[in-house]
C-alpha positions as CSV (number, residue, x, y, z in Angstrom):
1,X,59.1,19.6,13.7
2,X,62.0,17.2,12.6
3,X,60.7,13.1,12.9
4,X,63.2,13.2,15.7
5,X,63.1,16.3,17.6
6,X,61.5,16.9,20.8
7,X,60.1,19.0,23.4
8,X,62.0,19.7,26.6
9,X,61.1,18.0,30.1
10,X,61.7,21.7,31.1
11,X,58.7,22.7,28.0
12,X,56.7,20.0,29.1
13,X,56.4,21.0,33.0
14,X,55.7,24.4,32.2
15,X,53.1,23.6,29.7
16,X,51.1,21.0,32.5
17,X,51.4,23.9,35.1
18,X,49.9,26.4,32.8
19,X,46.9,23.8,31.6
20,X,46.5,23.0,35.4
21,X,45.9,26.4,36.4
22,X,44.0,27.7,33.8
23,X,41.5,24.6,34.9
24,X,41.6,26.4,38.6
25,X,44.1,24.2,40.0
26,X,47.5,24.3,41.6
27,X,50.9,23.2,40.4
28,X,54.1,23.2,41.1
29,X,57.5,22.1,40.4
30,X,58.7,20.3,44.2
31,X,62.1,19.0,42.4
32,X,63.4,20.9,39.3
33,X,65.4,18.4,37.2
34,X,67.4,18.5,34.0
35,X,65.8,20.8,31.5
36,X,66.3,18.8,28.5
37,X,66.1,15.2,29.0
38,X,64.9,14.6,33.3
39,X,62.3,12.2,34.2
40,X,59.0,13.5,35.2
41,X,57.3,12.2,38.2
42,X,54.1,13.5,38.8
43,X,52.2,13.6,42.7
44,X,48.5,13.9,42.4
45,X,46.3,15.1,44.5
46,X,42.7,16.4,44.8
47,X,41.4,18.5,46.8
48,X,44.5,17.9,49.2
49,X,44.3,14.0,49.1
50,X,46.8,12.2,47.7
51,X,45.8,10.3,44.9
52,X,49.0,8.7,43.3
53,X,52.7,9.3,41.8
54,X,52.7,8.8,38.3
55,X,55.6,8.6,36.1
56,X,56.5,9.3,32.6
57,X,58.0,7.0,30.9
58,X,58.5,5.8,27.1
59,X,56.4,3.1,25.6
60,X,56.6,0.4,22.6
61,X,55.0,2.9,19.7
62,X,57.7,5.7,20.4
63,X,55.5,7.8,22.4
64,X,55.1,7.6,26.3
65,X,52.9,6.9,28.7
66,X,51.9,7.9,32.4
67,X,52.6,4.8,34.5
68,X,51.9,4.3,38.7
69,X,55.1,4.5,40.3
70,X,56.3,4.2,44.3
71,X,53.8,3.5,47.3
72,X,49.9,4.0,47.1
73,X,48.6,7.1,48.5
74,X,47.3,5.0,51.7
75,X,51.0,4.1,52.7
76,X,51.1,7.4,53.5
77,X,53.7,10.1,53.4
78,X,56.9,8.6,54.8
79,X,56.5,6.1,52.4
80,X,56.4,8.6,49.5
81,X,59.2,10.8,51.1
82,X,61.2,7.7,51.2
83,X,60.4,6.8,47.6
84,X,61.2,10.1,46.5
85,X,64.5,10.4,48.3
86,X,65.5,7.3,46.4
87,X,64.6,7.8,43.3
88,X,66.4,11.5,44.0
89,X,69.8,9.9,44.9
90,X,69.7,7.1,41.9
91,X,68.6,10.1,39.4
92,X,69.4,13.6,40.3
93,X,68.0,15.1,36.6
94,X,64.6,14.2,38.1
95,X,61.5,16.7,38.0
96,X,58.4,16.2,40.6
97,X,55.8,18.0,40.2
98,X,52.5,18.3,42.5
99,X,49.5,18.7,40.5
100,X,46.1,19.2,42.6
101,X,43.3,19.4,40.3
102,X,40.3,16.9,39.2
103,X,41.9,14.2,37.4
104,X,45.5,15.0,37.2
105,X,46.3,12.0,36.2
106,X,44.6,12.6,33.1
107,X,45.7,16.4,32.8
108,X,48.9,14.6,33.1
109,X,49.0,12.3,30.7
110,X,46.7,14.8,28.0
111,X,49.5,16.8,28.4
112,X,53.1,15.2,28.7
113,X,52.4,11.9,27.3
C-alpha cells in the first residue's frame, strides 16, 4: 500500500463488526456515515451496560487513537442521545457504531486505530 493511502471508515466498520462477532459479540452500525473519510464514534457496552463512547480520532505520530468522548455511561441515556444528536447535526458524515462484547474498547482500538 502507497505511504499515503488508506483504508475506508466504511472498510474499517466492517472489519470491527466482523472481529466483534467472530469473538461472540454483537455489532452494529446505529449511524452509517460517509464511506470514505466519516468519523467513527464507537458506544460500548458489555453485557447490555454501557460502558463508554469512544472516538477515533488522529494523533501526533500519524496514526490514531481511540479517545473518550461525550457523557459517562452513568449520565445515562438522554445524555448520550443528546450528545449524539449534536455531534449528528455539526457532522452528518458521522458513523456510530454499538459494539457489545468484552473489552470493546480494546477490540476497538486493535482494530480501527
Amino acid at each position: 500500500m502507497a505511504p499515503d493511502a488508506r483504508l475506508t471508515s466504511a472498510m474499517l466498520v466492517g472489519a470491527l463488526r466482523r472481529r466483534v462477532t467472530a469473538e461472540g459479540g454483537f455489532a452494529t452500525v446505529l449511524v452509517k456515515g460517509d464511506e470514505i473519510s466519516g468519523m467513527i464514534l464507537v458506544q460500548t457496552l458489555e453485557k447490555g451496560q454501557e460502558c463508554g463512547l469512544f472516538e477515533r480520532v488522529p494523533d501526533f505520530t500519524g496514526g490514531y487513537r481511540l479517545l473518550p468522548c461525550g457523557p459517562r455511561p452513568d449520565e445515562g441515556r438522554e445524555a448520550l442521545a443528546d450528545y449524539v444528536a449534536r455531534r449528528r447535526r455539526s457532522d452528518p458524515d458521522l458513523w456510530i457504531v454499538e459494539l457489545d462484547v468484552p473489552q470493546a474498547e480494546r477490540f476497538a482500538a486493535e482494530t480501527i486505530c
